[in-house]
C-alpha positions in Angstrom: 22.2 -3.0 14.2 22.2 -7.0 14.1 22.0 -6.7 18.0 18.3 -5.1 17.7 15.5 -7.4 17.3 12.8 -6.4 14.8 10.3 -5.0 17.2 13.3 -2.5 18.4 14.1 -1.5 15.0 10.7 -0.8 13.9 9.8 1.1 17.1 12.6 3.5 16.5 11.5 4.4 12.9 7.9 4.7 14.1 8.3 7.2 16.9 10.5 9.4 14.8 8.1 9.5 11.8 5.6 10.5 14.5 7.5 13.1 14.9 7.6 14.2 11.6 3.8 13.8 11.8 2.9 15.1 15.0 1.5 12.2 16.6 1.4 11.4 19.8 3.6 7.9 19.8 2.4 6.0 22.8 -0.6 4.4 21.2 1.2 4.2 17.7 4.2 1.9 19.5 1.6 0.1 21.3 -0.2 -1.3 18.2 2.8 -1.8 16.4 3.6 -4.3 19.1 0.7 -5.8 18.9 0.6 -5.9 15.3 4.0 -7.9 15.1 3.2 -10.3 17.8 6.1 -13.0 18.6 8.3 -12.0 15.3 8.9 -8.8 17.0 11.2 -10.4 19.6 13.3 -12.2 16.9 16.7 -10.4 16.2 17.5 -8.6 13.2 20.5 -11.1 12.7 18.1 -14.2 12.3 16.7 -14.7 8.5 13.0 -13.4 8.1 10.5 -16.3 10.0 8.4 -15.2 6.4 8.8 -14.6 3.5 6.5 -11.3 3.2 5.3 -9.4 0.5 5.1 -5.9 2.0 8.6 -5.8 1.1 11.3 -6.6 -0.8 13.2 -7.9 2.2 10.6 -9.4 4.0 10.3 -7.0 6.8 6.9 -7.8 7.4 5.9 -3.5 7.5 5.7 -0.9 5.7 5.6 2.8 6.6 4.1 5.7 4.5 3.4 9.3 4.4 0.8 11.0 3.3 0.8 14.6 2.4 -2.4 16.4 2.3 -3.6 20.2 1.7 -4.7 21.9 4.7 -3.7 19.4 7.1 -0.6 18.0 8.7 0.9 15.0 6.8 -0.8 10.9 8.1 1.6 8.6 9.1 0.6 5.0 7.9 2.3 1.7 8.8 1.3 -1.3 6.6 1.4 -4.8 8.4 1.4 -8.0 8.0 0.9 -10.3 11.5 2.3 -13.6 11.6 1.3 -16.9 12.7 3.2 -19.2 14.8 4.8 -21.0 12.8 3.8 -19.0 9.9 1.5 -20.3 6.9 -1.3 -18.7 5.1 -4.2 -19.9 7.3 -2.5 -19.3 10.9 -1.3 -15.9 9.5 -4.7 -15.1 9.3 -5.5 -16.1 12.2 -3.6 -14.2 14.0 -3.9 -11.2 12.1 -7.6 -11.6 12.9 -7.1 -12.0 16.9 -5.1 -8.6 16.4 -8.0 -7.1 14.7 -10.5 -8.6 17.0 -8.6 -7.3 20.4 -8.1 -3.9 19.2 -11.4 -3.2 17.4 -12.8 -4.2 21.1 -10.7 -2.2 23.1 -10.7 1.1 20.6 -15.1 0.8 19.6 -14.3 0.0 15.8 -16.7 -1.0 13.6 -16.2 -4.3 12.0 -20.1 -4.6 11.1 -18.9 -4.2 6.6 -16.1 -6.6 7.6 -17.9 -9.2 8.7 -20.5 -9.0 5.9 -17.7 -10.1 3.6 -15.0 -11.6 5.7 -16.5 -15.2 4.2 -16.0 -14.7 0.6 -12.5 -14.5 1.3 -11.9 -17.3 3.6 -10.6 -20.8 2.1 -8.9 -24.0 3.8 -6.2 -23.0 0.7 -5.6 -19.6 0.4 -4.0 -18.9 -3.2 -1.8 -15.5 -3.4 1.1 -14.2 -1.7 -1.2 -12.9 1.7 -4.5 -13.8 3.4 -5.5 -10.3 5.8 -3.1 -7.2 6.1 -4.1 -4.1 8.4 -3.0 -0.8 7.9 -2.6 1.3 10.9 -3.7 5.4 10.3 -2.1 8.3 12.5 -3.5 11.5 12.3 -2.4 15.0 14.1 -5.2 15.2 17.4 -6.9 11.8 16.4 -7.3 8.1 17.4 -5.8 5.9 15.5 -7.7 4.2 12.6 -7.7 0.9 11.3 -7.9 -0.4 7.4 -7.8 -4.1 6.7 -6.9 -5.7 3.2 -8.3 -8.7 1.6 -6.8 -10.8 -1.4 -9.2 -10.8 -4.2 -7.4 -13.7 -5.7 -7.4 -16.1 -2.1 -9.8 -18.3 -4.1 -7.6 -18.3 -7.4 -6.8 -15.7 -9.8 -10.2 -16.8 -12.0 -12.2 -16.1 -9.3 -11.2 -12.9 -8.3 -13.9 -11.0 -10.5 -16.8 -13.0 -9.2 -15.3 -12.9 -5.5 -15.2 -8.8 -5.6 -18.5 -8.8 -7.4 -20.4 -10.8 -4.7 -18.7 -8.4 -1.7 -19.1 -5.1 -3.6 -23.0 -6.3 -4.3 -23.6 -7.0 -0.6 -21.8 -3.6 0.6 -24.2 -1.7 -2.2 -21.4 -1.1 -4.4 -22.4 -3.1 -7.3 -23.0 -0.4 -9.7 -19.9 1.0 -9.6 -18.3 -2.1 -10.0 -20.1 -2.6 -13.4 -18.7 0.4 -14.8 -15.3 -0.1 -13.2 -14.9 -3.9 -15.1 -16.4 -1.7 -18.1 -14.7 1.2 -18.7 -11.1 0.7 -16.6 -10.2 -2.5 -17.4 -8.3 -3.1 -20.4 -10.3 -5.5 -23.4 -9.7 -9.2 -22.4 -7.5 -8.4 -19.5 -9.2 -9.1 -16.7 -7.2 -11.8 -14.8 -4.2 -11.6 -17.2 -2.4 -7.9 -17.9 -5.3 -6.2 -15.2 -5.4 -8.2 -12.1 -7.7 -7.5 -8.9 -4.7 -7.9 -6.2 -6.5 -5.4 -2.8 -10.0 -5.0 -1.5 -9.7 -2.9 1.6 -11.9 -2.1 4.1 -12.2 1.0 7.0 -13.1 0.0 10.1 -15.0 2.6 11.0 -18.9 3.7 10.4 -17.9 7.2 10.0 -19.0 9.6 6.5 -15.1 9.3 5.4 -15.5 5.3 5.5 -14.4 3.5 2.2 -14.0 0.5 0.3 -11.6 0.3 -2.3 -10.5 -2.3 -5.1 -6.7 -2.0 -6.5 -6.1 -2.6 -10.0 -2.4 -3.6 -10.8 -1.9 -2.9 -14.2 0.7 -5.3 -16.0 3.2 -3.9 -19.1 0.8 -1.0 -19.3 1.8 2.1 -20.6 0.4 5.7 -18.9 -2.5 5.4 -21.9 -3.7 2.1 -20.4 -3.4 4.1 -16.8 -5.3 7.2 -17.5 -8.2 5.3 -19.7 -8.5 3.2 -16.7 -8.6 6.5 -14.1 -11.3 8.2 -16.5 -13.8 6.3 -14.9 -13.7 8.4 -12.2 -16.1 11.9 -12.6 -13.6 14.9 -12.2 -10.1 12.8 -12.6 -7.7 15.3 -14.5 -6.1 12.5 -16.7 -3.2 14.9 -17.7 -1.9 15.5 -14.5 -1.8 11.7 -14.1 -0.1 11.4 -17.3 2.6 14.0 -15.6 2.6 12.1 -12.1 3.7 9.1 -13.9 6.1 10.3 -16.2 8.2 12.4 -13.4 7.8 9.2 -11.2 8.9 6.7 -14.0 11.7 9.5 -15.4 9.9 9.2 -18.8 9.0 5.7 -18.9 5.8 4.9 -20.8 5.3 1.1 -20.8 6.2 0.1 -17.0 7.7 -3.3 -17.7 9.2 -3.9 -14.6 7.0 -3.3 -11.0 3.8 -2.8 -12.8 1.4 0.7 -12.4 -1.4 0.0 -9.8 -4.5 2.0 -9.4 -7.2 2.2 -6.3 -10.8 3.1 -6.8 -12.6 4.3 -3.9 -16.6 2.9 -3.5 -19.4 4.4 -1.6 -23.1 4.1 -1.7 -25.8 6.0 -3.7 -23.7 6.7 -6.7 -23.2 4.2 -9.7 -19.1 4.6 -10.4 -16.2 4.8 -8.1 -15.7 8.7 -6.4 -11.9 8.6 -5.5 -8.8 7.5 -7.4 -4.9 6.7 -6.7 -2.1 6.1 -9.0 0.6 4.0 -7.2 4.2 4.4 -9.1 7.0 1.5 -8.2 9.6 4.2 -8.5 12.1 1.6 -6.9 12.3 -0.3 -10.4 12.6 2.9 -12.5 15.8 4.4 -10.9 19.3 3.8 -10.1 19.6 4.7 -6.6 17.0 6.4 -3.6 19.4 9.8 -4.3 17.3 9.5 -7.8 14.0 8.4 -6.1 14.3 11.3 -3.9 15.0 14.1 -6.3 11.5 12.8 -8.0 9.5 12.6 -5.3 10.8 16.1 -4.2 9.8 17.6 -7.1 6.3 16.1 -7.4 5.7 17.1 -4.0 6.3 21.0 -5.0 4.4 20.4 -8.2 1.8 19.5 -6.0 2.3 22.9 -3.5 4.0 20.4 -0.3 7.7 21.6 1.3 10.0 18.7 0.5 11.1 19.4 4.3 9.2 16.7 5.6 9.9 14.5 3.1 13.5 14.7 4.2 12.9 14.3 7.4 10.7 11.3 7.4 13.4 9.8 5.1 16.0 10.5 8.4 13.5 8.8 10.1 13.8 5.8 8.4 17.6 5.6 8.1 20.5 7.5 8.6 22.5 5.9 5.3 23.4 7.8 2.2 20.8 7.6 -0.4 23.4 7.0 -3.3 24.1 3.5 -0.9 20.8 1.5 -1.7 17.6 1.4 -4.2 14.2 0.4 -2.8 13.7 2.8 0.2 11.3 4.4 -1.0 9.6 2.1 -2.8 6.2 3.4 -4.1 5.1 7.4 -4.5 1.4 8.1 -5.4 -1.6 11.0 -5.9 -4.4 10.7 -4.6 -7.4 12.7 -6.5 -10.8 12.8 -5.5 -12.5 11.9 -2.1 -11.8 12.3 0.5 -8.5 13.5 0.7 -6.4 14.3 -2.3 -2.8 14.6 -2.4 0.7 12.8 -2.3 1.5 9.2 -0.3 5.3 8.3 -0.5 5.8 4.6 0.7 9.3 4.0 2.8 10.8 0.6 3.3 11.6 -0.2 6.6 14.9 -2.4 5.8 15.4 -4.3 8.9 16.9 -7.1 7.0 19.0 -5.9 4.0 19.5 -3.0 1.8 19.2 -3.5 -1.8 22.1 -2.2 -3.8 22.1 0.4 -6.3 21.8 0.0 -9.5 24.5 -0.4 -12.3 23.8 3.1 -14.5 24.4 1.3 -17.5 21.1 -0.6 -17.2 18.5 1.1 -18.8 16.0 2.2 -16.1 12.9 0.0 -16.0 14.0 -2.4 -18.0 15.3 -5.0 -15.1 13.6 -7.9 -14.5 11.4 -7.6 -11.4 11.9 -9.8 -8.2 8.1 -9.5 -7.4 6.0 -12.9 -8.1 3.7 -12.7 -11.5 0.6 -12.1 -9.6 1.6 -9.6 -6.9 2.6 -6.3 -6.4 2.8 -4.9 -3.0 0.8 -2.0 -3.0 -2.0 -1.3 -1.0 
């Protein structure tokens, strides 16, 4: 394993999970490629060249799969590209000539990008990232592209203004105005509710979104499912229940906080689409425990745990009892445009966490994550 270098560990993972997705995996390797840039060449034995966020060991990706009704499952892969050396601004700058070669080559649309991209540029970027791009992998389709912006690059008190400004030019002001109203918890804002992802298709197509992640601080499922009332047709019970089969019963997530995701589009005056992202990672004793929840939200939910498994042997071939943190996030999409479960795998190229001591009370552990982040897009 310490022989491999990152891009060879990471291309391994992603063509099986395109198996498990039936995607084609010549393009998917491709991008990956170019989404890593020079750190894919390091080896696994060298110490992360960053320290990112995406996860908990710094492998700078992030693989997800999302299971949908009708349709096969989407394989995702979160990523982060790094400069040379690394920093905040030459991060972004390479993560930008990555966006820039392939939105050429592949006819995206960058045109509600652009309109915004300034708001979020500064000479001193605040926050754990700049600019992270999400690559999308669906069965008989080309690849699409989703890019994430830090709300807080300017500073945590300007976060609020920041997303106000870019939602006002992309025509999504009213439903901002009722998010900050109705989701947000009383004098919050900035402190227990942070704005930590604005994220952006790149595409002009109907499906096209922008959505604004809320992370949710020592909240309890009541904060969560006010906040996801905004939301026209959001079943707050069954939110409630995602959460409290995720957590095993937790109701004030005091470690890895709750995050939620509104989805924006025009013409209406409140968000259309909502996500409820669980950190099961902190709220179990091993990935054997993670996995026995996820299963059985997944046949709650009407999806055959088989690909669950397999994606999991996709990732890694180690016992589940052996580590905590492989799967690190599992959450339910309601609403547009696609509704159903996203479970969020940890690539581990550098180190596997170790389980859990059962004698500590789940969810009650200190988490490693900095204050102001959360790592979930």
């Amino acid at each position: 394993m310490a022989d491999l270098s990152v891009s060879s560990h990471l291309d391994g993972q992603l063509a099986r999970l395109c198996e498990v997705a039936g995607a084609d995996p010549a393009e998917p390797r491709t991008l990956l490629a170019g989404l890593l840039g020079p750190v894919g060449q390091r080896q696994l034995y060298e110490p992360p060249v960053w320290p990112s966020d995406i996860s908990d060991d710094h492998t700078p990706v992030e693989f997800s799969i999302a299971f949908n009704e009708a349709e096969p499952p989407t394989l995702r892969v979160l990523g982060e590209t790094l400069g040379s050396p690394p920093g905040p601004l030459a991060n972004l700058a390479a993560t930008r000539g990555f966006l820039d070669a392939y939105a050429r080559g592949a006819g995206l649309s960058t045109t509600r990008l652009d309109s915004v991209r300034d708001l979020f540029a500064t000479d001193d970027p605040q926050g754990e990232f700049t600019m992270w791009c999400s690559l999308v992998f669906r069965n008989g389709r080309r690849p699409e592209l989703k890019v994430y912006l830090n709300p807080e690059a300017r500073g945590v008190e300007q976060a609020p203004a920041l997303v106000a400004e870019a939602l006002r030019r992309l025509g999504l002001g009213a439903s901002y105005r009722t998010l900050l109203e109705h989701g947000v918890r009383p004098g919050e804002l900035g402190r227990g509710d942070r704005l930590t992802f604005f994220a952006v298709d790149l595409h002009d197509g109907p499906q096209a979104r922008v959505k604004l992640y809320l992370t949710h601080h020592e909240a309890e499922v009541w904060d969560v499912t006010r906040a996801a009332g905004v939301v026209d047709g959001v079943d707050v019970a069954e939110i409630e229940e995602f959460c409290a089969v995720a957590g095993g019963g937790t109701r004030r997530f005091d470690g890895r906080p709750l995050v939620g995701s509104y989805t924006f589009t025009e013409g209406v005056d409140r968000p259309v689409g909502y996500s409820i992202y669980v950190p099961i990672r902190s709220y179990v004793t091993d990935d054997q425990e993670a996995r026995d929840r996820v299963a059985a939200l997944l046949v709650r939910y009407g999806f055959d745990t088989a690909g669950l498994d397999r994606a999991i042997s996709a990732v890694t071939p180690r016992p589940l009892s052996e580590g905590v943190g492989l799967i690190a996030h599992v959450s339910l999409r309601l609403g547009a445009p696609r509704p159903g479960v996203t479970v969020y795998l940890s690539a581990e190229a550098y180190r596997v966490c170790p389980p859990r001591p059962r004698r500590v009370p789940v969810g009650r552990e200190a988490s490693p994550t900095p204050a102001g982040r959360t790592r979930r897009p």
